[in-house]
C-alpha positions, 0 to 999 in steps of 0.5 A, a space after each residue: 169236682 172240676 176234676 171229674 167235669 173235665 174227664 170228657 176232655 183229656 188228650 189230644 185237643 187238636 186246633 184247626 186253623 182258619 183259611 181265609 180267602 182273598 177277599 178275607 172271607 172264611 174259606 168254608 170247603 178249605 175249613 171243611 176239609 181241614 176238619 175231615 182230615 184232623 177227625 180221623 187222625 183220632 185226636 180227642 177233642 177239636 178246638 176252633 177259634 183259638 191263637 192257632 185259627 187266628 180267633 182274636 181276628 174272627 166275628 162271633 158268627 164266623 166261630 159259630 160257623 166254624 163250630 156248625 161245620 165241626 158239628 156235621 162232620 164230628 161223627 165219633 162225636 169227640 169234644 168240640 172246645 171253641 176258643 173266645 179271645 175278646 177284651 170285653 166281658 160282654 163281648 166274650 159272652 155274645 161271643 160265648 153263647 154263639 159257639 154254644 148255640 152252634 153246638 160248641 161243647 165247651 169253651 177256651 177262653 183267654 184273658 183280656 189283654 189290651 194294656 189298659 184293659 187288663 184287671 186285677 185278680 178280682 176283675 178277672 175272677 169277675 170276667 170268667 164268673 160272668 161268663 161262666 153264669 151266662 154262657 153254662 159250659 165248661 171253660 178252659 182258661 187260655 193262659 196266655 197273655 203276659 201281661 195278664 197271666 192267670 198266676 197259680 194262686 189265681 188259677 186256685 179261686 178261679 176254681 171255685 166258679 162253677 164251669 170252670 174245670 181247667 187251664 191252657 198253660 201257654 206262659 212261663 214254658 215248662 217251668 211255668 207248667 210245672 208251677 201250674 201242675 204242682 199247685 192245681 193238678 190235684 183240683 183242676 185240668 192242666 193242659 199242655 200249650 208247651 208245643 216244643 216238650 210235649 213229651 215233659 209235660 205229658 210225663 209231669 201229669 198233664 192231663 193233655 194238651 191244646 197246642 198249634 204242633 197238634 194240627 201240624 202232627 197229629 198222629 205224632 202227638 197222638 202216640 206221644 200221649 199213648 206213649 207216656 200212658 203205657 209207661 214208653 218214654 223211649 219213643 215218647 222221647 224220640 218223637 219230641 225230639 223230632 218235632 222241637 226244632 220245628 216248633 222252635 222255628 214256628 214260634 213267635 210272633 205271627 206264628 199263624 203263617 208259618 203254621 199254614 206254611 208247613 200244612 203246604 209243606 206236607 200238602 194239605 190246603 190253608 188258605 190265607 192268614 187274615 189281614 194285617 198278616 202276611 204270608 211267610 217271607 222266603 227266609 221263614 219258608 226256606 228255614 222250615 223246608 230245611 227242617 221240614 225235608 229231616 222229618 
């Protein structure tokens, strides 16, 4: 049954990141500008809010703000998955219900992660229960946080929660994926975050990907995707190849920047990350033009 619910969301579910000013306030014509070109790169689906729009650091207005803005340009009407990254079931909830009442069609939602807020499998099953009651979208569990990590065991009971009809594999990379796929593929959605394997995953039966090299390619990962539906993993492959040592010089810690300092790199406007993170030093900025001037 989750399966069927999640068929609206297969594909290229690209994030948008989130400019901010130098006061630290969401950079709205930045945003809005963003949200135009992603939308006609013909991605599948648009996902605000998330660890690439810096979501654990945005008010649940300034979500519903963005979802507002995503809403009056999303003229073909592709899904809108807002990202809820809060260490609370309350908070996720009031979260939650903001970007459904901005017309959010779903949701993405990470597990607590302060160390001494992490739950059990029951608290978690709680979590994503309560939520799901209260809030009556579908939801995405972000599975992301180390030391919370939705095992595949888990990921089977969670399941059975009404609204829930998928999972962002962000753990483990692609051994952790396939883990996930071999033993949730056939009862709910299993959707890429492996950003540098795109390609591997797609060919291991995602059924799609969320991921920050998304918004930094979209056309590339767009033609990865149909690549691997019509069988050509030739190309497929040559376009993985093209993006991974990219993707392994943005990944890590604060990676948000070096996300921004690529969009420069290929001239589309970022704004700045929100305090306390900084701009990409000039040894991160010079290591990505390297790369950047190959592609």
């Amino acid at each position: 049954m989750n399966i069927l619910k999640g068929e609206n969301f297969k594909g290229i579910i690209a994030p948008v990141i989130s400019p901010f000013d130098a006061n630290d306030k969401l950079d709205e014509a930045i945003f809005r500008k963003e949200v135009k070109y992603l939308l006609k790169t013909g991605i599948h689906g648009i996902s605000p809010g998330g660890s690439t729009g810096e979501g654990a650091a945005l008010s649940a207005n300034e979500l519903a703000r963005m979802v507002e803005i995503i809403r009056e340009e999303n003229h073909t009407g592709i899904p809108i998955v807002a990202g809820v990254i809060r260490n609370s079931t309350r908070d996720a909830i009031e979260t939650g219900l903001a970007a459904k009442k901005a017309g959010a069609d779903a949701l993405m939602v990470t597990p607590t992660s302060y160390n001494v807020l992490v739950p059990d499998d029951d608290g978690n099953y709680e979590y994503y229960n309560r939520i799901s009651a209260a809030v009556g979208l579908p939801i995405i569990i972000y599975n992301v946080v180390p030391q919370n990590e939705i095992k595949p065991h888990l990921f089977t009971r969670l399941l059975e929660i009404e609204n829930v009809i998928g999972i962002k594999q962000s753990c483990g990379g692609i051994d952790g994926f396939y883990k996930m796929q071999l033993a949730n593929g056939d009862k709910g959605m299993v959707y890429s975050a492996t950003d540098e394997m795109l390609y591997s995953t797609f060919d291991l039966g995602a059924c799609g990907a969320i991921a920050a090299i998304l918004t930094i390619f979209p056309q590339y990962c767009i033609e990865m995707w149909d690549c691997v539906q019509k069988g050509n993993s030739r190309r497929a492959r040559e376009l993985q190849d093209k993006i991974y040592p990219i993707w392994r010089q943005i990944a890590g810690p604060q990676f948000p920047r070096r996300v921004k300092q690529v969009l420069r790199m290929l001239g589309r406007e970022t704004g700045l990350c929100r305090s306390p993170i900084m701009e990409a030093p000039l040894a991160e900025r010079e290591k990505l033009e390297v790369l950047m001037s190959r592609i």
